[in-house]
C-alpha positions in Angstrom: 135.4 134.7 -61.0 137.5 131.8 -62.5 137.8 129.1 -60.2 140.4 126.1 -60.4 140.4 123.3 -58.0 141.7 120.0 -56.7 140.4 116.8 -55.1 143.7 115.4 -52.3 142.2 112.2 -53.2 144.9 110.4 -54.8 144.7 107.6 -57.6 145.8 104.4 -56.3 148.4 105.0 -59.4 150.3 108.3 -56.8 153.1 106.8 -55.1 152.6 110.5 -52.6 148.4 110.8 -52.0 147.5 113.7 -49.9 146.6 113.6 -46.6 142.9 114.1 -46.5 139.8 114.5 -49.2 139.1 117.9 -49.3 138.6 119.7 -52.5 141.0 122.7 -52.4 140.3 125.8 -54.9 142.8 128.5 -56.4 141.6 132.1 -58.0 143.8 131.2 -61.3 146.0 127.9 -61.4 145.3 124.9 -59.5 149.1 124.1 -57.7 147.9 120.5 -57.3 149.1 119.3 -60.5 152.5 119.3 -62.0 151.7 120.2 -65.2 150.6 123.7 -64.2 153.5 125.0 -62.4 154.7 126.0 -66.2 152.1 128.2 -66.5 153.1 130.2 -63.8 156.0 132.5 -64.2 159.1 132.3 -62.4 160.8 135.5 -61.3 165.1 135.8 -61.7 166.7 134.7 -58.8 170.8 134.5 -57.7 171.0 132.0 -55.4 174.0 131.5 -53.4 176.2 128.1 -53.8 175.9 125.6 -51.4 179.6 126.0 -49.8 178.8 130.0 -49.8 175.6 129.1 -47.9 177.3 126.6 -45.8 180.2 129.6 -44.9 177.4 132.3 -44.4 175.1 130.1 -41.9 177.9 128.8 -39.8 177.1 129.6 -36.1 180.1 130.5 -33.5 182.7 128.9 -35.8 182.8 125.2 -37.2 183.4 123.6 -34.0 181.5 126.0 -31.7 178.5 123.9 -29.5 180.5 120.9 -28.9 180.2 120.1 -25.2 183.6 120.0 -24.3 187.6 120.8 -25.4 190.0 118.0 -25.7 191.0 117.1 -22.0 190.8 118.7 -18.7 190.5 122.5 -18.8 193.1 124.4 -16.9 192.2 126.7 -13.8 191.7 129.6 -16.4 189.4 128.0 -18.5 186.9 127.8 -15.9 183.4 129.4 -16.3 182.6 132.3 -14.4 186.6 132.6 -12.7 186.5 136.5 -14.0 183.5 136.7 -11.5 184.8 134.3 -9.0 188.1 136.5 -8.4 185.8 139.8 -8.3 184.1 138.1 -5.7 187.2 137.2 -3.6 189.0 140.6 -4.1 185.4 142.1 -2.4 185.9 140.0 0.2 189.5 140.2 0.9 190.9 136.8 -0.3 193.2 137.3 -3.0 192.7 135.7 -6.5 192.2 132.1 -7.6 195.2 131.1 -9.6 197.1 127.8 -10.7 198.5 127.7 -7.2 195.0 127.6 -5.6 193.8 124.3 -4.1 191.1 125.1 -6.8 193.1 124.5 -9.4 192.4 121.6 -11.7 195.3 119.1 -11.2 197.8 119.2 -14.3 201.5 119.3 -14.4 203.3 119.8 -11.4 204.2 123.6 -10.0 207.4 124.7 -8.8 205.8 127.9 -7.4 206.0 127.2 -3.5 202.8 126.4 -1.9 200.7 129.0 -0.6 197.7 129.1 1.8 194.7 128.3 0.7 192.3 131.1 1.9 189.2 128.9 -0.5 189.1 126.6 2.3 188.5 129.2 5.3 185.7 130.7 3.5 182.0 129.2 5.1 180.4 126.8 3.3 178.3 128.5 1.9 180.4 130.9 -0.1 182.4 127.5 -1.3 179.2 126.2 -2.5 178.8 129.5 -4.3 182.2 129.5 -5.7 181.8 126.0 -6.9 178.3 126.7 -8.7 180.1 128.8 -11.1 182.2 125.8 -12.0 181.2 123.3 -15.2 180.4 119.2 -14.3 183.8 118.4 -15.6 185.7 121.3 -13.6 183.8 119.7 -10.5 184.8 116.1 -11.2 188.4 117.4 -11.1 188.2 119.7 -8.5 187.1 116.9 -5.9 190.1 115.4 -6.6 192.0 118.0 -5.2 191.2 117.4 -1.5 188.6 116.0 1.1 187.3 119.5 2.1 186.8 120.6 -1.8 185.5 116.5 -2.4 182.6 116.9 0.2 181.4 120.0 -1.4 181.9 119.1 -5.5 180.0 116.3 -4.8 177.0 118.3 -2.7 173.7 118.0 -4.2 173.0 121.9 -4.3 175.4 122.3 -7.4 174.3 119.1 -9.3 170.9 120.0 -8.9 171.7 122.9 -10.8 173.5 121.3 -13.3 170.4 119.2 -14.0 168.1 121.9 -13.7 169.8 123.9 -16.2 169.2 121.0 -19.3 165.6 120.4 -18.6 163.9 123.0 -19.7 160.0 123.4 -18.8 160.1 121.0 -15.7 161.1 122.2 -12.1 162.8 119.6 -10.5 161.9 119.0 -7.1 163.4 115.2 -6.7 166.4 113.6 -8.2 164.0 110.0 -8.6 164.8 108.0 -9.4 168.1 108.1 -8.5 169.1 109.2 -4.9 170.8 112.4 -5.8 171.5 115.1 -8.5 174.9 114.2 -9.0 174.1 110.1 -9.6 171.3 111.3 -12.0 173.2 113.5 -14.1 176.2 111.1 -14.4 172.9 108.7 -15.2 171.9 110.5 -18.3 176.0 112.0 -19.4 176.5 112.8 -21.9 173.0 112.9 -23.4 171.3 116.0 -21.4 172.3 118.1 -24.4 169.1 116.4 -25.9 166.8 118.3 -23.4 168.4 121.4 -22.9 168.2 122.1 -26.9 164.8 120.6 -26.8 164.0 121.0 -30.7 165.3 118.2 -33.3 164.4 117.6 -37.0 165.7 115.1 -39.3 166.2 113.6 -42.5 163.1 111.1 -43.4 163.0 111.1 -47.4 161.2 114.2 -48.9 159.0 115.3 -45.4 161.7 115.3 -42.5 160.1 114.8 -38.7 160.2 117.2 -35.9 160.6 116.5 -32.3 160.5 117.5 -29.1 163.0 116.3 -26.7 161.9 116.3 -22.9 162.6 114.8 -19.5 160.1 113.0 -17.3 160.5 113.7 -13.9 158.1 111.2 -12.9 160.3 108.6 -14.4 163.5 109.8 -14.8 164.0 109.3 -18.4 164.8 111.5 -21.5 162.1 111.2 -24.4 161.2 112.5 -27.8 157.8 112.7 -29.4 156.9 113.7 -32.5 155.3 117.1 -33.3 152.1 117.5 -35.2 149.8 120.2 -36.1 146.0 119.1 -37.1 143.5 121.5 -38.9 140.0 121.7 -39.7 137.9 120.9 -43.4 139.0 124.8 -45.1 137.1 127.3 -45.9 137.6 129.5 -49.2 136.8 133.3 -49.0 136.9 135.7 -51.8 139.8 138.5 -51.0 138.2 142.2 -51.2 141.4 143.3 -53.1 141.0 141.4 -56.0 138.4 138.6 -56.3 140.1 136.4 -58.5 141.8 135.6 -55.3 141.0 133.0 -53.0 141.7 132.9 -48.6 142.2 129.6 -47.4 141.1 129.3 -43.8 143.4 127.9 -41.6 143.6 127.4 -37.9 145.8 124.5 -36.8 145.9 123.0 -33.2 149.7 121.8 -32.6 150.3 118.5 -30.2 152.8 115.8 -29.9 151.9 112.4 -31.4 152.3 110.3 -27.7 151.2 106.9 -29.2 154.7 106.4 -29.7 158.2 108.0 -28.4 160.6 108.3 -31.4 163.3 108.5 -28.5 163.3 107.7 -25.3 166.4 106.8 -22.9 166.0 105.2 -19.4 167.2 105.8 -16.1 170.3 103.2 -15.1 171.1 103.0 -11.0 174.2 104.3 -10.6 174.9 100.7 -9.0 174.2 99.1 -13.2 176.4 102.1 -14.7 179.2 101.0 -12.7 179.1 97.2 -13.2 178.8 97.4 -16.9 181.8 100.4 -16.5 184.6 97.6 -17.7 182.6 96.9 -20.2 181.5 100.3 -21.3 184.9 102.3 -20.6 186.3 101.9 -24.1 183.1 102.4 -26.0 180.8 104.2 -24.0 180.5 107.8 -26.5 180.4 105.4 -29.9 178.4 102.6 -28.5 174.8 102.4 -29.7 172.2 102.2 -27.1 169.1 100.3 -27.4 165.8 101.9 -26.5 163.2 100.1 -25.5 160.5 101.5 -27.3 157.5 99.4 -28.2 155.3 100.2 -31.1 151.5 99.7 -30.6 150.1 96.8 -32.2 153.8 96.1 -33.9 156.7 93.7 -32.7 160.0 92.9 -34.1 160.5 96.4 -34.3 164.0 98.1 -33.1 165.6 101.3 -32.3 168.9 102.3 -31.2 170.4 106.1 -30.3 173.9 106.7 -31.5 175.3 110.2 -30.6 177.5 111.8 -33.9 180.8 113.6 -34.9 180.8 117.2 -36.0 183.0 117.2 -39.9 184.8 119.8 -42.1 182.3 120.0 -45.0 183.7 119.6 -48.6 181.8 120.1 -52.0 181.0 116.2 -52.2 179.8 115.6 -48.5 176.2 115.4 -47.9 175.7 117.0 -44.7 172.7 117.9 -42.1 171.4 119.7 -41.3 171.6 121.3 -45.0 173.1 124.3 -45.7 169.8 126.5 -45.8 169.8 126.2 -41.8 172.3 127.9 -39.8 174.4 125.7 -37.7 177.2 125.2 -35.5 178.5 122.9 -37.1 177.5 120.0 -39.2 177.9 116.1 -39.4 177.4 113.8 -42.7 174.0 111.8 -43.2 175.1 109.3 -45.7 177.3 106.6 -45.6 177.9 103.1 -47.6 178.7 101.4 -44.3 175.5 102.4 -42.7 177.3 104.5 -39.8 179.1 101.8 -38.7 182.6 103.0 -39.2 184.8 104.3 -37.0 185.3 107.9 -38.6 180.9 108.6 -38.2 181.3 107.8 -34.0 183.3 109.8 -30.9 185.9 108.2 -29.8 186.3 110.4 -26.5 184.1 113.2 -25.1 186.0 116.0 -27.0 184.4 114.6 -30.3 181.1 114.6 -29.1 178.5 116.8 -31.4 175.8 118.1 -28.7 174.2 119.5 -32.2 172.9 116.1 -33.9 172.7 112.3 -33.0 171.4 109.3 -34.8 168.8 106.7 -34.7 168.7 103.2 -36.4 165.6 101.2 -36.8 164.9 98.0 -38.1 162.7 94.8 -37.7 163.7 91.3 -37.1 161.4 88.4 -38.0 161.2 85.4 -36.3 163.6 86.4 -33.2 163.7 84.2 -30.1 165.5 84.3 -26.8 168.1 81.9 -28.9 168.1 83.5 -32.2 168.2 87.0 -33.5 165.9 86.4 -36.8 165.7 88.0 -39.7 167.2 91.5 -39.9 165.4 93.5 -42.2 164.4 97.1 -43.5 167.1 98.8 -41.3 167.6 102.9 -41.8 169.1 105.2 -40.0 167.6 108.8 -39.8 170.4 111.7 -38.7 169.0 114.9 -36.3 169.8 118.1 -35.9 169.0 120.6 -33.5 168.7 124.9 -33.9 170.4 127.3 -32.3 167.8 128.5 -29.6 169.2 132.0 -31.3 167.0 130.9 -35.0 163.4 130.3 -32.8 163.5 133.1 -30.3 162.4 136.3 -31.5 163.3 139.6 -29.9 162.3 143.0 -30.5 164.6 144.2 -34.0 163.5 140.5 -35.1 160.2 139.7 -34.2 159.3 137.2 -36.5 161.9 134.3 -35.9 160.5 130.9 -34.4 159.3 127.8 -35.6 155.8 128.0 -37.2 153.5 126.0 -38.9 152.3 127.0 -42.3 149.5 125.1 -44.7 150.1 123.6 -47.7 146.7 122.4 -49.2 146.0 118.9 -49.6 149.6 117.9 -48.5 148.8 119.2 -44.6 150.4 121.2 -42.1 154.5 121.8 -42.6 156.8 123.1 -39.7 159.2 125.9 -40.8 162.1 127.6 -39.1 161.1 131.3 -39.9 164.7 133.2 -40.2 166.0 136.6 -39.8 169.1 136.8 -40.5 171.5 139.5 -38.4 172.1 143.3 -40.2 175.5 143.4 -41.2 175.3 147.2 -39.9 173.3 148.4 -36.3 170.6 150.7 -36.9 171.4 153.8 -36.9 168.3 156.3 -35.4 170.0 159.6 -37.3 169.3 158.5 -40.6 165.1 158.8 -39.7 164.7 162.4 -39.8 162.1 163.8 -38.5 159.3 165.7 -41.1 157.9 168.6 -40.9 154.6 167.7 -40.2 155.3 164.5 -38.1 154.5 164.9 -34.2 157.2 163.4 -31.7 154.7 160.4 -31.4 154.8 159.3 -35.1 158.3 160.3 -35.5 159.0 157.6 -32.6 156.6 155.1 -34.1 158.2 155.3 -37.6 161.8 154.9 -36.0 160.5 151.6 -34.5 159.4 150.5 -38.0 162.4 150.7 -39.1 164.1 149.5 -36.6 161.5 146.3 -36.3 161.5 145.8 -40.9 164.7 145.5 -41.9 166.8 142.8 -43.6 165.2 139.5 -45.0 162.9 137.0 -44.4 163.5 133.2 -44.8 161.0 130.6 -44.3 162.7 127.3 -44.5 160.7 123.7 -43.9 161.9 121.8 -41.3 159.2 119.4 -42.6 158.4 118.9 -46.0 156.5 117.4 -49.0 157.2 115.8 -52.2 157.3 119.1 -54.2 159.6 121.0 -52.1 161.1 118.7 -49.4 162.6 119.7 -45.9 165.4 121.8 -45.9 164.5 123.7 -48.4 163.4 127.6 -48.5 159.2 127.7 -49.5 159.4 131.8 -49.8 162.1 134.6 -49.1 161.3 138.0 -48.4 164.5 139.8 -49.4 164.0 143.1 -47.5 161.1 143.8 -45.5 162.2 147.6 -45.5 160.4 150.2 -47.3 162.8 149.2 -50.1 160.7 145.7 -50.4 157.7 147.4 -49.2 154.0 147.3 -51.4 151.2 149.1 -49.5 149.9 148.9 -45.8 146.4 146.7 -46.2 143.2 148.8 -46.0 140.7 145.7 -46.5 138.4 144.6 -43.4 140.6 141.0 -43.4 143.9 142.2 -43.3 143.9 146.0 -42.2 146.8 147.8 -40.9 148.9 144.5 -41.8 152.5 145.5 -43.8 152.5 144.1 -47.5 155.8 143.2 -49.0 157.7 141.6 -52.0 158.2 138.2 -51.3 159.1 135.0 -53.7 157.7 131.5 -53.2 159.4 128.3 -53.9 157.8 125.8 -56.1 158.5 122.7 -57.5 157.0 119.0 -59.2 157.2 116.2 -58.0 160.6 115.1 -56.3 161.2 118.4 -56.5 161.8 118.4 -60.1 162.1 121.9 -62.1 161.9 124.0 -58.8 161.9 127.9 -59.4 160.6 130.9 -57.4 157.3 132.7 -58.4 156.1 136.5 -57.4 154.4 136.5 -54.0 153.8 138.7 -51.3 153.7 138.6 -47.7 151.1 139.6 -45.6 152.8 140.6 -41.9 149.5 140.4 -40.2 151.3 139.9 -36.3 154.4 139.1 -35.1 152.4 135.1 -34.8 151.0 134.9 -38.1 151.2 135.7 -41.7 149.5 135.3 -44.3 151.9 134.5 -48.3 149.8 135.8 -51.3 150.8 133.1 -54.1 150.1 135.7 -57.2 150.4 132.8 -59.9 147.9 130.5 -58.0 145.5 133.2 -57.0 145.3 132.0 -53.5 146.5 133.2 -49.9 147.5 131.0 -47.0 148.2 131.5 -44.0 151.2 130.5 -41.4 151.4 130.8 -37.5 153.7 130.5 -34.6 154.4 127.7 -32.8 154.9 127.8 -28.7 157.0 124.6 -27.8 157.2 125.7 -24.5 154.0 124.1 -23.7 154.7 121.1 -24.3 158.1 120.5 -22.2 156.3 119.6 -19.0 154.8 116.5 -19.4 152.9 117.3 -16.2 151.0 118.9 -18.5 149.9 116.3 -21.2 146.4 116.1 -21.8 144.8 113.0 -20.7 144.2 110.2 -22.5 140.8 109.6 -24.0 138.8 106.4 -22.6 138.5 103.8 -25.1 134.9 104.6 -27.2 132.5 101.6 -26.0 132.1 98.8 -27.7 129.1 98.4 -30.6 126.2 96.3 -28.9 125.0 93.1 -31.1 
């Protein structure tokens, strides 16, 4: 068996050294050096144009997933009213309507007043009513009279409204604020950032992932960074074809809590409304300062911005990129550095609850009298995913966020994608054979039902030979039309093999073209990409951020190691 291998070691000449020493070996072609991606051939590929892409991965329509419309929405814009008048025609109480004291208040009615039969009801059916109502449809309905005030302003429905954006913490105190209702309006409009939870963004060439959370214990919003760690590989001979080489791979996922990359702290509602003059006019555009202090650093500074969804055209450079699907998308480059009027909201209708922004920079020499030296500032743009992309469900098992290996440049983060069929399933077309009992019949209309359509593995963090945002391999259909044996070998058996093309690239991702692969659907959590031109196989896994959005249940700290003795 020819073997080619690798030392991550870098020169001191590599501007992008590897992130450990091992020595990584391929069955054919070493994919550690440039020069030998040419000996690998690529395979034809149509790829679609960027503004096709950005038309076929649009989400809900362009503006879809920002918070709110422009201005107060009328009484039949209110979520849950189909349900709310089913309720009341149960019970004998007519409908709500725009004559109902429920009704938001907006231009004046001619209809002559009616009685209100919302305020006979117990209090505890009004508390029920007014759960089904939005934070903004409770702000205005407690200006409609004392009765309606008292209750829109009851912690029972804000608790819910703050329960609902932090997901994987049970709230059992509003602390540190006194109730629900001052410690949402504490954290509006940024609880958007825990209830999507997942954010990636646009660092040069390898991105960053976090995971947005809030901290009961001290009432603030934060974001780590998440990281996957793995152990010295192994290299195992594949029984199909030993030319071919496995690389072991088993990484341990955790989020890098030296540092927060975001973190926003609880004001007293007593501070929110003394600074209110002052914060009125720029309160969604104003950049707010985090105080975030890097270990062993100082001068260093970070603001949170939040951003404005745009209407792409061909010259806009957008994020997240067009590979992703998205709601909508906002621009992450500008001459001005984001300071201009058109890259901030101006009200709460222009508010994108799909991306914000963070600016860092240092400043040398600062004192309490002076600012110092501004230097080295950037400003990084983040995106969430539609929970949609990452939760998999039983015709499309394999979306989610993994973590796949990529030899001596580490562990990478993808968003694994399955698209939606532009047809349903239809069971008629399996037809039972002759020979085939009800059992295997049943089983082989799951199949088809479970491997259909394409596969996309995009990186939500990169390298420098194919950066984030880009697509590492596709699977085109995982049908039987894309379909190349069911494995028999001891490593892989029972596991579905398909045609698959993997995405390589040089440096800076220069000359990028796809190569013949396969993929190995070992589970619904892993699988395994045979790289034919390389002669090796790697592996990728499933990611469960779920358990780490209670930060309850952080691992604790290791003690300091003892100190040598002279």
């Amino acid at each position: 068996m020819a073997l080619s291998s690798s030392s991550s070691a870098s020169s001191g000449a590599d501007q992008y050294p590897m992130d450990n020493d091992y020595e990584w070996l391929h069955g054919r072609v070493d994919a550690g050096i440039d020069e030998n991606l040419n000996l690998v051939e690529a395979v034809p590929v149509q790829m679609p144009e960027t503004e096709e892409l950005q038309q076929r991965n649009l989400l809900n329509g362009s503006r879809a997933g920002t918070p709110l419309s422009k201005g107060l929405p009328s009484a039949y814009s209110l979520p849950g009213m189909l349900e709310l008048n089913r309720r009341l025609a149960r019970l004998g109480l007519g409908e709500v309507s725009k004559s109902t004291s429920l009704a938001i208040p907006g231009p004046a009615i001619t209809e002559p007043a009616k009685p209100s039969f919302l305020l006979a009801l117990p209090s505890e059916l009004i508390d029920t009513i007014l759960s089904y109502l939005s934070p903004i449809d409770l702000v205005g309905t407690s200006t409609t009279c004392r009765l309606l005030s008292s209750h829109s302003r009851g912690d029972l429905v804000w608790q819910r409204h703050v329960q609902d954006n932090v997901p994987g913490v049970r709230l059992t105190s509003p602390f540190p604020c006194k109730t629900y209702r001052e410690l949402y309006i504490t954290h509006d409009p940024h609880w958007f950032l825990t209830k999507y939870k997942v954010w990636f963004c646009d660092y040069f060439l390898t991105g960053k992932i976090i995971l947005t959370r809030y901290d009961p214990r001290r009432g603030c919003i934060e974001g780590y960074q998440l990281i996957a760690e793995r152990e010295p590989p192994t290299f195992d001979p594949w029984e199909v074809d030993d030319e071919v080489l496995i690389h072991s791979f088993n990484p341990k996922c955790r989020l890098h809590k030296d540092m927060p990359v975001l973190q926003l702290d609880a004001l007293s509602l007593e501070s929110l409304m003394n600074s209110s003059s002052k914060r009125h006019e720029n309160r969604f555009h104003a950049e707010i300062p985090m105080r975030i202090n890097e270990p062993n650093v100082s001068g260093v500074f970070s603001n949170f911005s939040l951003t404005v969804p745009v209407n792409p055209h061909p010259s806009m450079q957008l994020w997240p990129p067009s590979t992703i699907p998205a709601r909508h998308r906002v621009r992450n480059a500008s001459s001005e550095g984001f300071m201009g009027i058109g890259h901030k909201p101006q009200k709460r209708s222009q508010v994108s609850n799909q991306a914000f922004r963070i600016r860092r920079w240092m400043e040398m020499g600062a004192t309490s009298a002076s600012p110092g030296l501004h230097l080295g500032e950037e400003v990084y743009t983040y995106a969430t995913l539609d929970p949609k992309l990452y939760t998999p469900t039983e015709e499309k098992p394999f979306r989610g966020i993994w973590v796949g290996d990529y030899s001596g440049h580490g562990c990478e983060f993808l968003l694994m994608n399955q698209p939606d069929n532009e047809t349903p399933f239809d069971e008629a077309s399996v037809v039972r054979a002759e020979d085939e009992t009800v059992e295997e019949w049943e089983a082989r209309k799951k199949d088809e039902r479970i491997y259909r359509g394409s596969l996309e593995a995009i990186k939500l963090t990169g390298d420098p030979n194919v950066p984030r945002g880009e697509y590492t391999f596709i699977s085109d259909d995982i049908s039987k039309t894309g379909f190349v044996r069911t494995a028999t070998e001891s490593r892989f058996k029972g596991a579905r093999i398909v045609k698959s093309r993997g995405h390589i690239a040089a440096r800076m991702f220069r000359n990028d073209k796809y190569i013949e692969s396969q993929l190995i659907m070992v589970s619904h959590d892993r699988l395994a990409q045979y790289w034919v031109g390389f002669g090796h196989i790697s592996f990728y896994e499933r990611v469960n951020i779920d358990t780490f959005l209670n930060p309850a249940n952080d691992p604790l700290p290791k003690p300091p190691a003892p100190a040598a003795s002279a």
